[in-house]
N, C-alpha and C positions, 0 to 999 in steps of 0.2 A: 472746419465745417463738418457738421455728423452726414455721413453715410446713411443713406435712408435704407431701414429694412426691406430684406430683399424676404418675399414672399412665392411656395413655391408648390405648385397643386401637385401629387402622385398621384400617375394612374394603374392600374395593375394588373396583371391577368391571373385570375384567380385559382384557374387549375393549375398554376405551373411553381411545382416545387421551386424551381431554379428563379422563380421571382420573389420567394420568400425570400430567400437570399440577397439577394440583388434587392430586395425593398428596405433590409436591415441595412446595411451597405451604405445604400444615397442618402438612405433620412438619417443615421446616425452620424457621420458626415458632413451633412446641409446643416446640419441640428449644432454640431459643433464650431460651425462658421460663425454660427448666427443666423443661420434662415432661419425665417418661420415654413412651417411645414403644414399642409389640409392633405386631407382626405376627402373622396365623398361618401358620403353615408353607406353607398353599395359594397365601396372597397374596405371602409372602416367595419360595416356588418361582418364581413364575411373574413375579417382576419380577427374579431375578436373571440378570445380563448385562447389564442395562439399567435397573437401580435410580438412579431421580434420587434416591436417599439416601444420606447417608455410614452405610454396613451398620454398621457397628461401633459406632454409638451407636443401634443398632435392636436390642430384643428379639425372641427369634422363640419363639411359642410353639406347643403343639400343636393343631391344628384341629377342637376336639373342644369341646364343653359348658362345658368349663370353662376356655376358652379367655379368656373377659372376668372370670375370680375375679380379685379382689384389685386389680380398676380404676373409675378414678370415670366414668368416663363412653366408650363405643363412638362413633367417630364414622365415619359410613359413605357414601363419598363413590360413588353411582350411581344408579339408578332403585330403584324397589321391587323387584326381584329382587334385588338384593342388599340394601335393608333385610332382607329376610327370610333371605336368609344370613346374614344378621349376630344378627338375632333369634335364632337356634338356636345360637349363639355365645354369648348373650348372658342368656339368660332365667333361665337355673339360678342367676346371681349378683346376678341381679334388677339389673344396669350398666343405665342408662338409654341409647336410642341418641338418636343426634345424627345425622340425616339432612340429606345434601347433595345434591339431587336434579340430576344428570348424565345424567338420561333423559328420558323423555318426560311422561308426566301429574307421576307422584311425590306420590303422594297420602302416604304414609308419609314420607315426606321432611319437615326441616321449615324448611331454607333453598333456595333457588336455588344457581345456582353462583354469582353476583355479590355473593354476602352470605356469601362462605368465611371472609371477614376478621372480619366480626361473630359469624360459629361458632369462630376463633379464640379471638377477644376473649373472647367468656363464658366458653369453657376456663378461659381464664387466669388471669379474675377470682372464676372457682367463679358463675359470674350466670348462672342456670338455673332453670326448675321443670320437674319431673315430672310425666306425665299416665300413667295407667297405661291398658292397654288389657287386654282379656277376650281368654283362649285359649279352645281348645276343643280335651277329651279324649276321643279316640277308640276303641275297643277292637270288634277284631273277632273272632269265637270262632265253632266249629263242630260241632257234638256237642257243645257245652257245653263246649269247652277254648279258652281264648283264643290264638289264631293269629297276630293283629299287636295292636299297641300304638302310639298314636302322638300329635299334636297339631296346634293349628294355631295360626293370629293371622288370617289370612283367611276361610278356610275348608276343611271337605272337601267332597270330591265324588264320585260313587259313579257311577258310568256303563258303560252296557254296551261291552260289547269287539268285537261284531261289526254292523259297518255296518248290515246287512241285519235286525237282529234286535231286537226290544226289549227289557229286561228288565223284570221283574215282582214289583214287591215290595212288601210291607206295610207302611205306615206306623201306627207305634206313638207314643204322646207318652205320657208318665207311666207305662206299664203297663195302657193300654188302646189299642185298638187304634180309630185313625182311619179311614183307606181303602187301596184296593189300587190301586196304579197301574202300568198299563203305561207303561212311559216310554223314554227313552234315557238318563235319570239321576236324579239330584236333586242339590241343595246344601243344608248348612247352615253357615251363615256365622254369624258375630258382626258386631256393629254395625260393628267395622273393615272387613269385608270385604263391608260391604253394597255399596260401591260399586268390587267387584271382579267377579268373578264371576256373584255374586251377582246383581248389578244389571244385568250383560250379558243375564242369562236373563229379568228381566223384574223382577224383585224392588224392595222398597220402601229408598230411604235412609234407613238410623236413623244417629241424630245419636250418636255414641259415649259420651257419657256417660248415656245408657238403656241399660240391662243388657237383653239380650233374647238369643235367638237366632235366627236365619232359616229356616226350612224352604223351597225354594225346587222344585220340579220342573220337567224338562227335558221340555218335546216330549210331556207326559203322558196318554194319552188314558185320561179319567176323566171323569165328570160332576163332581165334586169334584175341582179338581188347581189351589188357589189357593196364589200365595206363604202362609204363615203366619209370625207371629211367636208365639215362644211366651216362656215364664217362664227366666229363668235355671238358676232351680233343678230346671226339668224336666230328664229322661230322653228324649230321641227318638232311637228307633231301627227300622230297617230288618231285614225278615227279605226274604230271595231264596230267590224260587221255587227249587227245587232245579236242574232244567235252566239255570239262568241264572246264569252267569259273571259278573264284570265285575269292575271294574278301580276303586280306589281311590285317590285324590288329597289329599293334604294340603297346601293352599299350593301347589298344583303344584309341588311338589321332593322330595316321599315317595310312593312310588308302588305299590303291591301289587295282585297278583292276587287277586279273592276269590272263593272257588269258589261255585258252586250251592249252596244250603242254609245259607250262612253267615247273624248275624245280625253285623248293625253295628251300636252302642250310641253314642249324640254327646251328655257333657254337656259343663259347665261345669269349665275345669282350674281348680285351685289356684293355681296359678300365673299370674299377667298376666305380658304383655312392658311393659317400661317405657319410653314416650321422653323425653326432653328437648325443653324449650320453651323460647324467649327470653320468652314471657310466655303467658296464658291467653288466647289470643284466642279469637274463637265461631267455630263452627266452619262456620258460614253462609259467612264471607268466606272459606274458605278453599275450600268447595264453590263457592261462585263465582268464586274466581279459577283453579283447577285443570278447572273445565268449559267453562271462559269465557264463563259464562253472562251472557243480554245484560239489564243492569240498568241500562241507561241511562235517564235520566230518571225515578229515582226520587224520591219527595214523600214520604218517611216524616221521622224525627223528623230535628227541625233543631237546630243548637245551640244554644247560649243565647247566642250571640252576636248570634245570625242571627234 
């Protein structure tokens, strides 16, 4: 019985010397298995003249949604900024990504660069599980017509536009209304992006496999202005004060103006982003190894050997 061609999108972060490398490396490799190999257009632009790949056994596709249809697996060789470009490449065909972490923290990531061979290897052998992670649906409307539309995997964020000024807006959860807060923002995160953003402004780690959402305030002066976690299935949204402008973030890479009087609505999308695992580890070690948090001389369970 033939082996169906295994098909495999790269994504790439373009400022980073150390991904050239690492781009020669996987596709030269993948290429010698028998994958097929794409690109998209953006990454293809911007490495040509200087492509360590032979072009002509590289697909190039277009840089859009549907950019990762009809491939087993996205593998994305740089920090989380570009996991999250690759995300938006990637989610509409539900392709699990395979992060190679070429930055700095790489919380989204789920190899080092010294473990590219062992990101090969699973390609090659199909030796992978999936973990899926929680989006989040956006929709912002004005006079009761919806004005943007968007999503996230981190989070969004909703903050004022002028230094000097605060904005002021209702927080809603379910269809009842919570409190009023003057702030310089807020966030609502998902568990993935508890320890992005989220977690800068003061907010709690949730462990990604708890379905929740984050409600997070910025700088808020309120007697009431605590991180919250709410139900997945809730509804929370934001109404602005009419005089109060401000500027909307998703993932930091979708970015809009939202005028005075707008409401912002943040549930839960239909859709998760999917990545690939060498295996289901906890997600304890992996917070411990990405904060380097100091867990020396710990006395918990021992083996059974021991």
């Amino acid at each position: 019985m033939t082996t169906p061609t295994r098909r495999v999108l790269l994504v790439v972060n373009h400022r980073s010397g150390e991904a050239r490398e690492a781009l020669a490396t996987v596709a030269n490799a993948l290429l010698e298995a028998g994958v097929d190999i794409l690109l998209t257009s953006e990454d293809a632009d911007e490495w040509s003249g200087e492509s360590p790949l032979p072009r002509s056994e590289i697909s190039v596709v277009a840089s859009d949604e549907h950019a990762a249809d009809g491939v087993d697996v996205v593998v994305v060789l740089g920090g989380d900024g570009t996991v999250l470009r690759a995300a938006e490449r990637a989610r509409a065909s539900g392709a699990p990504l395979f992060g190679v972490n070429l930055g700095h923290v790489g919380f989204l990531a789920e190899a080092e660069s010294e473990s590219i061979h062992d990101v090969v290897d699973a390609i090659v052998e199909r030796r992978w599980v999936v973990e899926e992670r929680m989006t989040l649906d956006i929709s912002v409307s004005l006079a009761g017509q919806q004005v943007h539309r968007t999503w996230a995997i981190n989070e969004v964020a909703v903050e004022k536009q002028a230094r000097e000024r605060m904005i002021d807006l209702m927080v809603e959860v379910d269809g009842r209304p919570l409190s009023r807060w003057g702030c310089d923002g807020v966030v609502c995160a998902t568990p993935t992006g508890s320890t992005a953003y989220a977690f800068s402004a003061g907010g709690p780690v949730v462990w990604p496999e708890v379905s929740a959402m984050l409600v997070v305030p910025l700088s808020a002066h309120a007697l009431f202005a605590r991180p919250l976690v709410v139900s997945p299935t809730s509804v929370v949204a934001f109404d602005l004060k009419d005089d109060a402008p401000a500027f909307l973030s998703a993932d930091g890479r979708r970015t809009f103006e939202v005028a005075g009087g707008s409401r912002i609505e943040v549930r839960q999308d239909a859709r998760p982003v999917r990545f690939a695992r060498f295996t289901r580890a906890p997600f304890t070690d992996r917070l411990v190894a990405k904060f380097d948090l100091p867990v020396s001389g710990w006395r918990g369970r021992r083996s059974e050997s021991g």
